[in-house]
N, C-alpha and C positions, 0 to 999 in steps of 0.2 A: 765242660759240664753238659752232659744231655739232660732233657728236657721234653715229658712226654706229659698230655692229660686223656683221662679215660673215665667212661662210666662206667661201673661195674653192673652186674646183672640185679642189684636192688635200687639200681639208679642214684647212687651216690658217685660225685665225680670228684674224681682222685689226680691232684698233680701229683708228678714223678720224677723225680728227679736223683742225681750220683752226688754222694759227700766222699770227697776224698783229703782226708788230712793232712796240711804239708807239716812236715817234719821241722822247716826252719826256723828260726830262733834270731832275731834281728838285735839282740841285744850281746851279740856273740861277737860282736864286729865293733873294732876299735874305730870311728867314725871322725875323731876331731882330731885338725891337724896335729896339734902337739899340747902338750901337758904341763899346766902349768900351775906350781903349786900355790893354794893360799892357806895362808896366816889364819887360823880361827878355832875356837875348842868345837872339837868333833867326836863323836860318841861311835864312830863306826870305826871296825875291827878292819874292814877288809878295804884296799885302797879303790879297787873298783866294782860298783854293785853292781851295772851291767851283765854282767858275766854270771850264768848260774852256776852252782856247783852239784853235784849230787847227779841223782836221777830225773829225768825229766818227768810227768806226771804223765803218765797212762790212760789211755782211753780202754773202755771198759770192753773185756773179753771178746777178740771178735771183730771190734768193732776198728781196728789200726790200719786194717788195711783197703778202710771204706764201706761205705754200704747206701742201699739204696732204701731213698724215702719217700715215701707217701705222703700225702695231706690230704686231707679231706675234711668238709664242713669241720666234723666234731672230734677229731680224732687223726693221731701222725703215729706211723709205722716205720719200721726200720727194718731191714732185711740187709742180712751178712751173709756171706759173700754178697758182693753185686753181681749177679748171673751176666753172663759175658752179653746175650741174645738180647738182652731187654729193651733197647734201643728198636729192635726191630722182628719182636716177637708181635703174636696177635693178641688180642685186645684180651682175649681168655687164656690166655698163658701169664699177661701179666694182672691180670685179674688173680689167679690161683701165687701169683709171688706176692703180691699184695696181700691174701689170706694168710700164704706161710712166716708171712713179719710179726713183729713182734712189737704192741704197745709202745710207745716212744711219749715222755713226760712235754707236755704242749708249754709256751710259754705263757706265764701267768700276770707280767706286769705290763703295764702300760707301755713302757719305755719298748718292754724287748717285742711286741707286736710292731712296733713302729720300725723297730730294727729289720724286721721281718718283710714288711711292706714295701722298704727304701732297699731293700735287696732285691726284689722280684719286679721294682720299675725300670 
């Protein structure tokens, strides 16, 4: 994951950083030695829940194959594609991809700030 911070030209300073979604599913994987059945009334249909069926749930338009985010004091941006350059564009080129992103909903509870914080130590 790169990892860039920047002031833009109204002096607000902006971390930057790549979200790239991994596809894997850890609950796909038969993980205990062997199976061993118990005796008890049970209300479930399918013998193992681990396992999903269907479709996987979709990240929203755009957004699957990664994109790059902004933070700043009041406000997170997102921007799809990740431009390949951004890593090592000038401070005004990635100023003007931070313009071109798009509102991104900030997290609002106590708990996921903290999540936030314990990610970026």
């Amino acid at each position: 994951m790169g990892y860039r911070v920047f002031t833009d030209s109204c002096g607000v300073e902006w971390q930057t950083w790549d979200v790239i979604p991994q596809l894997t599913e850890r609950r796909e994987i038969e993980r205990r030695m062997q199976r061993v059945p118990v005796e008890h009334a049970d209300r479930r249909r399918e013998p193992d829940r681990r396992v999903m069926r269907g479709r996987r749930p979709s990240l929203t338009a755009g957004l699957d194959t990664g994109w790059l985010c902004f933070e700043g004091n009041l406000e997170k941006r997102r921007l799809a594609p990740i431009p390949p350059d951004w890593q090592r564009c000038s401070t005004s080129e990635l100023e003007r991809y931070c313009q071109a992103a798009k509102r991104a909903p900030r997290p609002s509870t106590a708990a996921e700030l903290n999540d936030i914080a314990n990610i970026r130590r």
